[in-house]
DSSP file (Angstrom, degrees, kcal/mol; ACC not computed):
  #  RESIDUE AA STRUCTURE BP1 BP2  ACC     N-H-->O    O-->H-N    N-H-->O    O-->H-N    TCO  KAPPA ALPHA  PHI   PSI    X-CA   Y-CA   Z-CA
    1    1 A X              0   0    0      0, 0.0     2,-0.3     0, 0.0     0, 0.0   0.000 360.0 360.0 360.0 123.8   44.9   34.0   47.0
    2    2 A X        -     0   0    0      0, 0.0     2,-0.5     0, 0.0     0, 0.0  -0.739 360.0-152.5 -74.5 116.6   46.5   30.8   45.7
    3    3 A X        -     0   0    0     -2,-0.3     2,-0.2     0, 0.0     0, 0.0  -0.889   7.9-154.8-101.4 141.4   45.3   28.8   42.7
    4    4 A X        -     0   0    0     -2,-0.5     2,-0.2     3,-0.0     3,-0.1  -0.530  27.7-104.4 -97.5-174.2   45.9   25.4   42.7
    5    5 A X        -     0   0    0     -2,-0.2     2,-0.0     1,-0.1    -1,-0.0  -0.647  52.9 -84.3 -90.4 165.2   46.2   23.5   39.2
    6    6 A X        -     0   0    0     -2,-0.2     2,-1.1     1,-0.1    -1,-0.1  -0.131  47.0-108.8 -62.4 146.1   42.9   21.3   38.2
    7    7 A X    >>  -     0   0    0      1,-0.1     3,-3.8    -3,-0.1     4,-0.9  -0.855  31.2-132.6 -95.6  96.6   43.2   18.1   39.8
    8    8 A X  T 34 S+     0   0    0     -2,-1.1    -1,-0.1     1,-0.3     5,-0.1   0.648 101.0  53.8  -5.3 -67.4   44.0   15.8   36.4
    9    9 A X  T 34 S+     0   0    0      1,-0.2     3,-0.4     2,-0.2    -1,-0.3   0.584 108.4  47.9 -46.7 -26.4   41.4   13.0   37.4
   10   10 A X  T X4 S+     0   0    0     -3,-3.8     3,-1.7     1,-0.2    -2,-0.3   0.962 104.6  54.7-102.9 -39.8   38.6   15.4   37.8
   11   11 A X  T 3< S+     0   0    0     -4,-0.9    -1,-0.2     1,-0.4    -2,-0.2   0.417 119.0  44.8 -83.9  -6.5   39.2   17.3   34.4
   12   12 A X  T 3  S+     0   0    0     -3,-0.4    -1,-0.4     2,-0.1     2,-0.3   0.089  88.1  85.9-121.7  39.2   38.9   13.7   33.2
   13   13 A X  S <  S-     0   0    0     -3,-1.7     2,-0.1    -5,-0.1     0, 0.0  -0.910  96.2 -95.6-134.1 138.2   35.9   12.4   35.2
   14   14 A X        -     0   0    0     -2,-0.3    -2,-0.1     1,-0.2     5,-0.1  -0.370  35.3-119.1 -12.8 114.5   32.1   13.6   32.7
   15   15 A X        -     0   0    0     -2,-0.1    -1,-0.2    -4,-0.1    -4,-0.0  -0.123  30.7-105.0 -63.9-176.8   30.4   16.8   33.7
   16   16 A X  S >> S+     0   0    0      3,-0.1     3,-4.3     2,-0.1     4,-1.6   0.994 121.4  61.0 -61.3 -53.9   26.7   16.1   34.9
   17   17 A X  H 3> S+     0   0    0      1,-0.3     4,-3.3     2,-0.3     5,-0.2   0.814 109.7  41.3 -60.4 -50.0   25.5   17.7   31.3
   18   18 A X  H 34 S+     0   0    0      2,-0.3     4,-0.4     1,-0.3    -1,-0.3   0.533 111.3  52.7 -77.4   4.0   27.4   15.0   29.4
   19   19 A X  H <> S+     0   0    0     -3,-4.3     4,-1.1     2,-0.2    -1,-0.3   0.788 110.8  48.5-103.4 -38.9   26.4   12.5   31.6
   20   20 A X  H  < S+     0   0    0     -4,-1.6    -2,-0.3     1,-0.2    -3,-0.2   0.829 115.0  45.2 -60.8 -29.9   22.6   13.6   31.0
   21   21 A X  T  < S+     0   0    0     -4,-3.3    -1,-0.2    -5,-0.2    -3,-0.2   0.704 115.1  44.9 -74.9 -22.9   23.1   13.6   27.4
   22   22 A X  T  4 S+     0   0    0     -4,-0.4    -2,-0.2    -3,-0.2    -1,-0.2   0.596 115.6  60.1 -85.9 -24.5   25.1   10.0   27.3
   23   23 A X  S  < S-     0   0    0     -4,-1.1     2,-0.4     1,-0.1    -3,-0.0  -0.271 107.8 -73.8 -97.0-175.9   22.3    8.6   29.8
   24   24 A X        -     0   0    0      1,-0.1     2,-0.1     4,-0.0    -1,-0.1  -0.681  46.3-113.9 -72.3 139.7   18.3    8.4   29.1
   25   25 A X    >   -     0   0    0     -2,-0.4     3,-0.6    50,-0.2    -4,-0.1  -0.603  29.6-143.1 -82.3 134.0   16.8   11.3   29.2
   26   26 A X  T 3  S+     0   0    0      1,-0.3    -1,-0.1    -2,-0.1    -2,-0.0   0.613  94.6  64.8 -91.8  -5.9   14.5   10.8   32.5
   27   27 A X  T 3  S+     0   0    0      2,-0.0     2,-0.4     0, 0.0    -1,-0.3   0.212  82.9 109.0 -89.2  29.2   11.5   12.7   31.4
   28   28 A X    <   -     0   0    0     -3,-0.6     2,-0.2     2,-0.0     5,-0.1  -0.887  63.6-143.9-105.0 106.7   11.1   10.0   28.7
   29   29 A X        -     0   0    0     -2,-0.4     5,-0.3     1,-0.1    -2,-0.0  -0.361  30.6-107.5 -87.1 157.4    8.4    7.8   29.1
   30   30 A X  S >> S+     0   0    0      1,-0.2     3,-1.0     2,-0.2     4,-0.6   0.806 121.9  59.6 -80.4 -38.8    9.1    4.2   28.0
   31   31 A X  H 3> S+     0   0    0      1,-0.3     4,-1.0     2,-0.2    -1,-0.2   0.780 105.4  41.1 -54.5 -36.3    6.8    5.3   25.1
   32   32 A X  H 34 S+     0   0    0      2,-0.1    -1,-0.3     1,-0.1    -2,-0.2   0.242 112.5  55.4-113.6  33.1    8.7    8.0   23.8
   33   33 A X  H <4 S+     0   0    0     -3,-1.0     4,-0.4    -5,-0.1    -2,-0.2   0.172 104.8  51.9 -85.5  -4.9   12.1    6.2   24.1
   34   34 A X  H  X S+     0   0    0     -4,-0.6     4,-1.3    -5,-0.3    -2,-0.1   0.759 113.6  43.9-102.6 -17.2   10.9    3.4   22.2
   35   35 A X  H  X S+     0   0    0     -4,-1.0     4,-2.6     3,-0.2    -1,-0.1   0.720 112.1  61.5 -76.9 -10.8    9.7    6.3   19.1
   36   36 A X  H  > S+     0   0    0      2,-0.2     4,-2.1     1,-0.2    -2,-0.2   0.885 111.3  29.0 -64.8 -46.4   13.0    7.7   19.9
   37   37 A X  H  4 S+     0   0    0     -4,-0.4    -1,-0.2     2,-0.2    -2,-0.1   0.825 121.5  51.4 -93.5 -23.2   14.9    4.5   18.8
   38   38 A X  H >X S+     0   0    0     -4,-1.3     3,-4.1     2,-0.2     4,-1.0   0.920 118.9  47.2 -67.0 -82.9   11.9    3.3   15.8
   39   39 A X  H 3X S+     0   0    0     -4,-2.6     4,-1.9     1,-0.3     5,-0.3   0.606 115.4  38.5 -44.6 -43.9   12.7    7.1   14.8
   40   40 A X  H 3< S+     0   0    0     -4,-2.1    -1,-0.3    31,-0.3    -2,-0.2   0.320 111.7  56.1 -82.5  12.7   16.6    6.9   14.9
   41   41 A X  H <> S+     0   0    0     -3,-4.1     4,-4.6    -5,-0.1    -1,-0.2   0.630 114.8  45.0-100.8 -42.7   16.7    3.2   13.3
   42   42 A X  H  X S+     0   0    0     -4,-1.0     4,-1.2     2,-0.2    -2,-0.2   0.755 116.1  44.5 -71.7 -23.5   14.5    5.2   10.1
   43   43 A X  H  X S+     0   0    0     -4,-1.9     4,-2.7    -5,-0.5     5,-0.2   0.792 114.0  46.5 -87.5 -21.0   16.7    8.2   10.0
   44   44 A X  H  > S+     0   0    0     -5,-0.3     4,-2.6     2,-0.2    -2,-0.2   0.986 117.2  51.2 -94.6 -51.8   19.8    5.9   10.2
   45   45 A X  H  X S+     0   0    0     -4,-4.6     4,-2.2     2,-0.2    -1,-0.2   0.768 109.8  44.2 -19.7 -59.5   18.0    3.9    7.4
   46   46 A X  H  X S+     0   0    0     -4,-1.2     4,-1.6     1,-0.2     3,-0.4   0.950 105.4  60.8 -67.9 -60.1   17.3    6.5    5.3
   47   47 A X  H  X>S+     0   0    0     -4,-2.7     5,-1.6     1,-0.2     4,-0.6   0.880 107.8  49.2 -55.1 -41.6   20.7    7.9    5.6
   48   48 A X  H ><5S+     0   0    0     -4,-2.6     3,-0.6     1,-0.2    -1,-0.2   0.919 109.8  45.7 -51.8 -45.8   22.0    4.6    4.1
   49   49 A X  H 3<5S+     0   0    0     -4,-2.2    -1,-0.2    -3,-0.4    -2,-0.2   0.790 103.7  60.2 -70.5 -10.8   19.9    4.3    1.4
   50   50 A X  H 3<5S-     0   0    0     -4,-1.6    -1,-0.2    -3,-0.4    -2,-0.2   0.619 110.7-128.3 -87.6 -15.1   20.6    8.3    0.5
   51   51 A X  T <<5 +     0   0    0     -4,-0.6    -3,-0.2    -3,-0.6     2,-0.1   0.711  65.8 141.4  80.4  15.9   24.7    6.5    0.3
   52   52 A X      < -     0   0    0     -5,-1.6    -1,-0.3     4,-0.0     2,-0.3  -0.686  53.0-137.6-102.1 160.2   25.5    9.7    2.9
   53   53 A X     >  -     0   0    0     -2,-0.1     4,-3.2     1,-0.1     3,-0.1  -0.771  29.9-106.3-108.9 139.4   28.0    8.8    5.9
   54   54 A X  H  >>S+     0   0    0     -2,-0.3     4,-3.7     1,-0.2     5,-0.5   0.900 123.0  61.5 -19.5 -47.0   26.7   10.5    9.7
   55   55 A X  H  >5S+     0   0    0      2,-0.2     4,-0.7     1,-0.2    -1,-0.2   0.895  98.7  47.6 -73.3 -43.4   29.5   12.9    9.1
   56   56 A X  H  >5S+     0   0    0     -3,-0.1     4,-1.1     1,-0.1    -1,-0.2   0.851 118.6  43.4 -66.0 -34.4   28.1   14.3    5.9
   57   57 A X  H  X5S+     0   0    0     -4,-3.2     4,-2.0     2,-0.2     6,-0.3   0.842 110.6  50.9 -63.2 -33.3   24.4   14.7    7.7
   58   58 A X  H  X>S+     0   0    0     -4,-3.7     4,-1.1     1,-0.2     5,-1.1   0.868 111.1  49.3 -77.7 -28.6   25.6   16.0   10.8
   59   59 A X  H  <<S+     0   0    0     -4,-0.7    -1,-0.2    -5,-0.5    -2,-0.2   0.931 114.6  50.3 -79.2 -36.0   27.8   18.9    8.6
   60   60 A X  H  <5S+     0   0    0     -4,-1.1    -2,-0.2     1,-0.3    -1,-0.2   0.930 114.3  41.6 -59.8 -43.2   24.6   19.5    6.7
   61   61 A X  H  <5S-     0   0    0     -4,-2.0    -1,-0.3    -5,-0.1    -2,-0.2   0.795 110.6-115.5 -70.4 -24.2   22.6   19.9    9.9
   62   62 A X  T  <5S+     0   0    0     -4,-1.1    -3,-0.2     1,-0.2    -4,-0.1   0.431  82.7  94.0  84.6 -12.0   25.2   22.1   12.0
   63   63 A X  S   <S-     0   0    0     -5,-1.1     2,-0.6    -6,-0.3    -1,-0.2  -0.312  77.4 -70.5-122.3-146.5   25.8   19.6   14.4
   64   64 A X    >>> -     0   0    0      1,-0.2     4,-3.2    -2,-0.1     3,-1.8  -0.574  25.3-131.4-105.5 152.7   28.3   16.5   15.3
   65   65 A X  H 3>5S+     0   0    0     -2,-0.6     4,-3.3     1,-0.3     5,-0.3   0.987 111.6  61.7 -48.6 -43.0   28.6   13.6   13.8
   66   66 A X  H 3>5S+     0   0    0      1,-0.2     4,-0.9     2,-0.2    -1,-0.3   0.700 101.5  47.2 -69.0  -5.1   28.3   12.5   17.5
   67   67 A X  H <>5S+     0   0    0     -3,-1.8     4,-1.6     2,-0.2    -1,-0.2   0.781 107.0  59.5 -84.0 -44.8   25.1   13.9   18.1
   68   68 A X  H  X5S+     0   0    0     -4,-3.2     4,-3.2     2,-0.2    -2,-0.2   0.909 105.2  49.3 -49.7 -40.0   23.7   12.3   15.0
   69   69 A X  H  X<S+     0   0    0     -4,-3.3     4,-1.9    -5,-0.5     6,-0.2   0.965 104.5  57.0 -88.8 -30.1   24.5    9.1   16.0
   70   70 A X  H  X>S+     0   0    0     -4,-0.9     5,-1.7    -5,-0.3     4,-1.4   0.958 109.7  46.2 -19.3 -72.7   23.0    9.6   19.4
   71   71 A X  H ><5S+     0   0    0     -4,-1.6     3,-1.4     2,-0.3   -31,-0.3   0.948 107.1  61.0 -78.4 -50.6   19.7   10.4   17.8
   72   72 A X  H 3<5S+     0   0    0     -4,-3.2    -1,-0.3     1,-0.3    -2,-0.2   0.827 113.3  40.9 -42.1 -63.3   20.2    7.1   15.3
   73   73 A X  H 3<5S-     0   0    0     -4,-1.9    -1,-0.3    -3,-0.2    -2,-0.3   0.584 116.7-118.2 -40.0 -33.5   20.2    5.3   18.3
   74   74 A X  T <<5S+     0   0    0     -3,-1.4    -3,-0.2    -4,-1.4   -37,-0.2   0.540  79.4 123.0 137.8  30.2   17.6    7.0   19.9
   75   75 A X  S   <S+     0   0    0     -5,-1.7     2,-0.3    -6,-0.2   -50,-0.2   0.742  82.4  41.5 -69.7 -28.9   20.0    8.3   23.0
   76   76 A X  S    S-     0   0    0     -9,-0.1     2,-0.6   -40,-0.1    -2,-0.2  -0.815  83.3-131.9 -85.2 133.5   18.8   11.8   21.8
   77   77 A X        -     0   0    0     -2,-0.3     2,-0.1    -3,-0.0    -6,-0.1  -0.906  28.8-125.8-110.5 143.8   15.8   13.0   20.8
   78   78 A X        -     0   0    0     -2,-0.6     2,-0.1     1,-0.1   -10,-0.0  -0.380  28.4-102.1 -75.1 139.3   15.9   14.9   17.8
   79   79 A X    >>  -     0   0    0      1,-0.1     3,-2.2    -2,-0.1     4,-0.7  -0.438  10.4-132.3 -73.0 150.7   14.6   18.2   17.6
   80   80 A X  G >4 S+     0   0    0      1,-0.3     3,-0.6     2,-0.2     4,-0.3   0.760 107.3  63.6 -74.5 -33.8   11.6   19.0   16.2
   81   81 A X  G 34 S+     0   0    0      1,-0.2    -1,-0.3     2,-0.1     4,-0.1   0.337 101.5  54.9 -35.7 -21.6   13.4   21.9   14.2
   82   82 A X  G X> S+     0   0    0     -3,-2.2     3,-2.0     2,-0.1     4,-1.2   0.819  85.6  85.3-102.2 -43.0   15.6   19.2   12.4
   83   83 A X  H XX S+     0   0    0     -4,-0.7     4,-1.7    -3,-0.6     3,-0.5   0.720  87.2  43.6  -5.8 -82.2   12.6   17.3   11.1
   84   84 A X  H 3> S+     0   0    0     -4,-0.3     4,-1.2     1,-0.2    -1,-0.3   0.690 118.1  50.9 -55.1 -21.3   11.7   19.4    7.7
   85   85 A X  H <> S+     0   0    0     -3,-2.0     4,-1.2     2,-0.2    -2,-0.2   0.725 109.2  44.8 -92.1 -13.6   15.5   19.4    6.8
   86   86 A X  H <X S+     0   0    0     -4,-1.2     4,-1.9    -3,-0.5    -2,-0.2   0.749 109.1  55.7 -90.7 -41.8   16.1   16.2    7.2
   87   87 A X  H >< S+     0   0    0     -4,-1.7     3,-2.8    -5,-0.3     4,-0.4   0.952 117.0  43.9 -41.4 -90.5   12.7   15.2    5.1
   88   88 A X  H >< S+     0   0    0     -4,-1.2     3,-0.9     1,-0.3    -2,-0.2   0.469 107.6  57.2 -43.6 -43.9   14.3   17.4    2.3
   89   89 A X  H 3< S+     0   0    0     -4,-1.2    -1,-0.3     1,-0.3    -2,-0.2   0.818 117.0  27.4 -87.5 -46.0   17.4   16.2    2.6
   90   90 A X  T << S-     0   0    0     -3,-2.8    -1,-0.3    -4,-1.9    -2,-0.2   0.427 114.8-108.7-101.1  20.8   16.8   12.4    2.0
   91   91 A X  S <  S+     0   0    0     -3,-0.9     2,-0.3    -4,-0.4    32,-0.2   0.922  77.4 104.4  83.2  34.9   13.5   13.3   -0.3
   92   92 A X        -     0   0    0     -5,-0.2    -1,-0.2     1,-0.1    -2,-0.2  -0.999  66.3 -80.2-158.1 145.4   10.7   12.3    1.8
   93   93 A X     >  -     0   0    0     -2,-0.3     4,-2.8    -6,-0.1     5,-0.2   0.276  28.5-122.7 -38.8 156.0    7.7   13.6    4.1
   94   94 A X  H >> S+     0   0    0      1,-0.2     3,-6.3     2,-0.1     4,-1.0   0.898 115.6  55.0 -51.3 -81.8    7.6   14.6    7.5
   95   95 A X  H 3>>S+     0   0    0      1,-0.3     4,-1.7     2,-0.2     5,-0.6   0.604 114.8  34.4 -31.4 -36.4    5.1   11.9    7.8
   96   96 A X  H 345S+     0   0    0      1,-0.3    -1,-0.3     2,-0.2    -2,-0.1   0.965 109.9  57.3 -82.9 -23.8    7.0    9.4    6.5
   97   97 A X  H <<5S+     0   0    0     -3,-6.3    -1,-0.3    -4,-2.8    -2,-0.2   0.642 122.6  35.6 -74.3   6.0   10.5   10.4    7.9
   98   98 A X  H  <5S-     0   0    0     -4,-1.0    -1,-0.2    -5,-0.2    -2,-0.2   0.566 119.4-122.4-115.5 -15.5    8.3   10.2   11.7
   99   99 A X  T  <5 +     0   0    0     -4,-1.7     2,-1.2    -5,-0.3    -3,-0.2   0.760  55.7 154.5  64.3  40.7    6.4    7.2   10.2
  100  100 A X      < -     0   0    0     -5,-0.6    -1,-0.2     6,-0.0     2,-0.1  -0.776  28.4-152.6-121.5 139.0    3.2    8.1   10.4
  101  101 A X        -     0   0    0     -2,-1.2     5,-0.1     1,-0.1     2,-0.1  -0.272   1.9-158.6 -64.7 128.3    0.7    6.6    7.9
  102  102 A X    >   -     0   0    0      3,-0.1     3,-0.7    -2,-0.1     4,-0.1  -0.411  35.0-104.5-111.3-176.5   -2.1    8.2    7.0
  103  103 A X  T 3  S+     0   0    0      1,-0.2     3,-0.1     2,-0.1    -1,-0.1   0.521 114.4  62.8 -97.5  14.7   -5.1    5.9    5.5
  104  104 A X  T 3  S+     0   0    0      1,-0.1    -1,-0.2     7,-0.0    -3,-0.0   0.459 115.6  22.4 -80.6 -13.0   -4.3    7.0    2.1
  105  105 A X  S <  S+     0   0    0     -3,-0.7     2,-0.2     5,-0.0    -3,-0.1   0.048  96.5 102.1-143.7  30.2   -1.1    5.8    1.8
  106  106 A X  S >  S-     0   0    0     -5,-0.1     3,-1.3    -4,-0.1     5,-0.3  -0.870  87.1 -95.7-132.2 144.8   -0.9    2.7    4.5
  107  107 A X  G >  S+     0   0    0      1,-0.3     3,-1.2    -2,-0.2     4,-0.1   0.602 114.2  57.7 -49.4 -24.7   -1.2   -1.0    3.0
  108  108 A X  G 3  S+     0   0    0      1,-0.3    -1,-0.3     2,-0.1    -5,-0.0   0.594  79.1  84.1 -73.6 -11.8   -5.0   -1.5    3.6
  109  109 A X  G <  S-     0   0    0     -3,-1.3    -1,-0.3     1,-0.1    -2,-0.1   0.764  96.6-132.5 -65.1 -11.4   -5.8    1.0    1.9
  110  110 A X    <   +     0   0    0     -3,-1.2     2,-0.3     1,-0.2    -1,-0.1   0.549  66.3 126.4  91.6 -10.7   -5.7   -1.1   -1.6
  111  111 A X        -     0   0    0     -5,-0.3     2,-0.8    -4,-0.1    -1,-0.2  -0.458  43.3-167.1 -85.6 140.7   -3.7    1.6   -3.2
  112  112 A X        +     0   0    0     -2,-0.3     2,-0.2    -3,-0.1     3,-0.1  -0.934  19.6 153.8-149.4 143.4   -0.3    0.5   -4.8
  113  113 A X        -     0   0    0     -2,-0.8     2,-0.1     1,-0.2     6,-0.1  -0.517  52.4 -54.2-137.8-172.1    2.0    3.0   -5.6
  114  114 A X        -     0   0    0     -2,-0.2     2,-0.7     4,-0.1    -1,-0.2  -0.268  67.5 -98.6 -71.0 170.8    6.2    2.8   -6.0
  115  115 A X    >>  -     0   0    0      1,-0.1     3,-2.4    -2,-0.1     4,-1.0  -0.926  36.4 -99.0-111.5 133.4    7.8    1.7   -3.2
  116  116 A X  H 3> S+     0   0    0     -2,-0.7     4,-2.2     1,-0.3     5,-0.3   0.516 119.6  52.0 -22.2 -64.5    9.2    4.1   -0.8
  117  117 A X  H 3> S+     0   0    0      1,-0.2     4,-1.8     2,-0.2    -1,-0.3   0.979 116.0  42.3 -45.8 -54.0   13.1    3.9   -2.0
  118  118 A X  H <> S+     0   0    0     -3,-2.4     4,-0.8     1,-0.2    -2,-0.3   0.709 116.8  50.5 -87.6  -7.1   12.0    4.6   -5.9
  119  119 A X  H  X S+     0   0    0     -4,-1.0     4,-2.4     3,-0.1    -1,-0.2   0.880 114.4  43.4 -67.3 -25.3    9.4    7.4   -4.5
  120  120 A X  H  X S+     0   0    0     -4,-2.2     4,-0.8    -3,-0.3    -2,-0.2   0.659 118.2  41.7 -91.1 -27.4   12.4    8.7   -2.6
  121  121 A X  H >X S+     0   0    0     -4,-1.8     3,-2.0    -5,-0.3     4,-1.5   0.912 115.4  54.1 -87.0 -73.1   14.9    8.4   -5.8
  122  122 A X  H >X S+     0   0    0     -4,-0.8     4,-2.3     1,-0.2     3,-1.1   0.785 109.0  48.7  -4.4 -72.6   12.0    9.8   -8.2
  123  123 A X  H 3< S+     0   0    0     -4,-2.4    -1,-0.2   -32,-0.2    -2,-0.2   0.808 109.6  50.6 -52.6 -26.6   11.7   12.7   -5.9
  124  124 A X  H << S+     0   0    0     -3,-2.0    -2,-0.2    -4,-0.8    -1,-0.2   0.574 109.0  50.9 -81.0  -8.8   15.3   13.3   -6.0
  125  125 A X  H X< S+     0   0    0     -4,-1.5     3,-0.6    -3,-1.1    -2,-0.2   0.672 107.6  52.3-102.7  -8.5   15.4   13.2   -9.8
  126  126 A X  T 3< S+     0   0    0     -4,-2.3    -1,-0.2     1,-0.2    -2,-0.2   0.344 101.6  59.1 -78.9   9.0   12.5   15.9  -10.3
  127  127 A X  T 3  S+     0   0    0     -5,-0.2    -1,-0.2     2,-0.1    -2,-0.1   0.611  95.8  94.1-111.5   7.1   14.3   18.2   -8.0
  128  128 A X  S <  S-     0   0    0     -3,-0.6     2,-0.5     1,-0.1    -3,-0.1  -0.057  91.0 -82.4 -72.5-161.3   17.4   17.9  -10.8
  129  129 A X     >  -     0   0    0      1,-0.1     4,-0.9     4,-0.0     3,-0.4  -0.743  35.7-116.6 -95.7 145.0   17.9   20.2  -13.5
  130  130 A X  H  > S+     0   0    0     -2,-0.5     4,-1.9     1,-0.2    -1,-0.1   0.648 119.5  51.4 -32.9 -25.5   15.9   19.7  -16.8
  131  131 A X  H  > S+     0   0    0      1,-0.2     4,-0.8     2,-0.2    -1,-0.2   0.963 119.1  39.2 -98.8 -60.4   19.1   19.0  -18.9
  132  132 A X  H  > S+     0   0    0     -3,-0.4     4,-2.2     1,-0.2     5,-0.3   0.761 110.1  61.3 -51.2 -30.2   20.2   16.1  -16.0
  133  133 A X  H  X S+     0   0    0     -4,-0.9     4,-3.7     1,-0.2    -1,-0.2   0.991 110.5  39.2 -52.9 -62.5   16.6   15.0  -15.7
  134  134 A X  H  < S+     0   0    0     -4,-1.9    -2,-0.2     1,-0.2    -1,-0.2   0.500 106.9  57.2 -60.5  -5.3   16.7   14.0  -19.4
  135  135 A X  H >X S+     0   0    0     -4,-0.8     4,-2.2    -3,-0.2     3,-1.4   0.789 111.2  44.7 -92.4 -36.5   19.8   12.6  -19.7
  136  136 A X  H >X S+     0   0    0     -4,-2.2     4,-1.7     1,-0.2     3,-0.7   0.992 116.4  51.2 -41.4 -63.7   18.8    9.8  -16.4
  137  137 A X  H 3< S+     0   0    0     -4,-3.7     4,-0.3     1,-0.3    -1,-0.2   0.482 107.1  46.2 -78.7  17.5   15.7    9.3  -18.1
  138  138 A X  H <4 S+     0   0    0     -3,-1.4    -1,-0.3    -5,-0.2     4,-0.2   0.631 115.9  50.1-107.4 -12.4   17.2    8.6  -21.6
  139  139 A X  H XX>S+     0   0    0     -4,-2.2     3,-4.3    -3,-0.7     4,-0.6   0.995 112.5  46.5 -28.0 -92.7   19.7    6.2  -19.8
  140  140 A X  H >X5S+     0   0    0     -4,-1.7     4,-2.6     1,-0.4     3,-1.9   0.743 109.6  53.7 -19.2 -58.9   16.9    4.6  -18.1
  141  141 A X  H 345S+     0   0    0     -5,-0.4    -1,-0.4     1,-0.3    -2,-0.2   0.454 111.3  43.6 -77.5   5.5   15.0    4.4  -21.3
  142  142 A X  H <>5S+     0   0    0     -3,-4.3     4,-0.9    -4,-0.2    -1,-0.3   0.464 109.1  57.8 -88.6 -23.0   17.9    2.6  -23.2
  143  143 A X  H <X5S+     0   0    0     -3,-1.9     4,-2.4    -4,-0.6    -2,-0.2   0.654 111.7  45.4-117.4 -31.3   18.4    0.4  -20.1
  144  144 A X  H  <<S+     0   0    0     -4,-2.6    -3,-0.2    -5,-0.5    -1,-0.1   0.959 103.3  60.8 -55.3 -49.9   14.4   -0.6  -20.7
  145  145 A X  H  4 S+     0   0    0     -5,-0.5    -1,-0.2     1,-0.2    -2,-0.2   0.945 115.8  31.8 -47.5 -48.9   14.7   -1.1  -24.2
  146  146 A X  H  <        0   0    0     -4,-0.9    -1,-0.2     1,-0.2    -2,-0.2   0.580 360.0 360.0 -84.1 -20.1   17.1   -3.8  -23.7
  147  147 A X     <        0   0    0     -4,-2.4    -1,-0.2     0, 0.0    -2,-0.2   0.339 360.0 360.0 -73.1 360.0   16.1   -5.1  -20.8
C-alpha cells in the first residue's frame, strides 16, 4: 500500500467546520443574528471601556482571541456558559451584559441612578481591598474638594 503525500492546495483549501464557523450559522434566524451582533457590539463595548485588549479576554475565558472577536461581531454566538464570567469580569449583570431591561431600571421608569460606566467602575472599586478602597476614595475626595 502506497501513501501519497497531501496534495499542498488541499491542506490549504478550509475544512467544512471552519467554513461553518467563518459563515452564518444557518439555524440562526434573522432575529437571533441581529441579538448576535447588538450582543457582540455590547461585549466589544464593554471590553473597551474595562481598557482590556480581545487577547486579554479571550486568555481569561480559555479561548482565542479569534473566537472572541467572532462573537464581537456576532459571527459566533456566545455560549451561554460564558455569560456569568464575562458579567464578573467587566462588573455588570447578566441583564445588562444581554441588555435586557427590566422596568425597574429602564428610562421610563423615572428612576435616576449612576450611569452604567460609574455603576460598572463603582462595582469594580467595592470588590477592591479595604486598604485600596480608601486610598481611591481619599483621592477622589481631595479631587472634590478642589474641584
Amino acid at each position: 500500500m502506497s501513501t501519497r503525500p497531501a496534495d499542498p492546495a488541499a491542506i490549504l483549501q478550509p475544512s467544512t467546520v471552519d467554513a461553518r464557523l467563518l459563515s452564518r450559522e444557518p439555524d440562526m434566524s434573522p432575529a437571533d443574528r441581529q441579538f448576535g451582533k447588538t450582543l457582540g457590539r455590547r461585549l466589544a463595548a464593554l471590553r473597551h471601556e474595562a481598557g482590556l485588549t480581545q487577547h486579554a479576554v479571550a486568555t481569561h475565558l480559555g479561548i482565542a482571541q479569534q473566537t472572541l472577536a467572532h462573537y464581537e461581531v456576532g459571527r459566533l454566538r456566545l455560549p451561554v456558559a460564558l455569560v456569568p464570567t464575562l458579567a464578573t469580569l467587566f462588573g455588570v449583570s447578566t441583564d445588562t451584559l444581554l441588555g435586557v431591561a427590566s422596568a425597574s431600571t429602564s428610562p421610563s421608569s423615572g428612576k435616576r441612578g449612576p450611569t452604567p460606566k460609574l455603576q460598572r467602575q463603582l462595582e469594580r472599586l467595592r470588590r477592591l481591598p479595604k486598604a485600596q478602597q480608601h486610598v481611591v476614595l481619599a483621592m477622589l475626595d481631595g479631587v472634590l474638594q478642589h474641584g
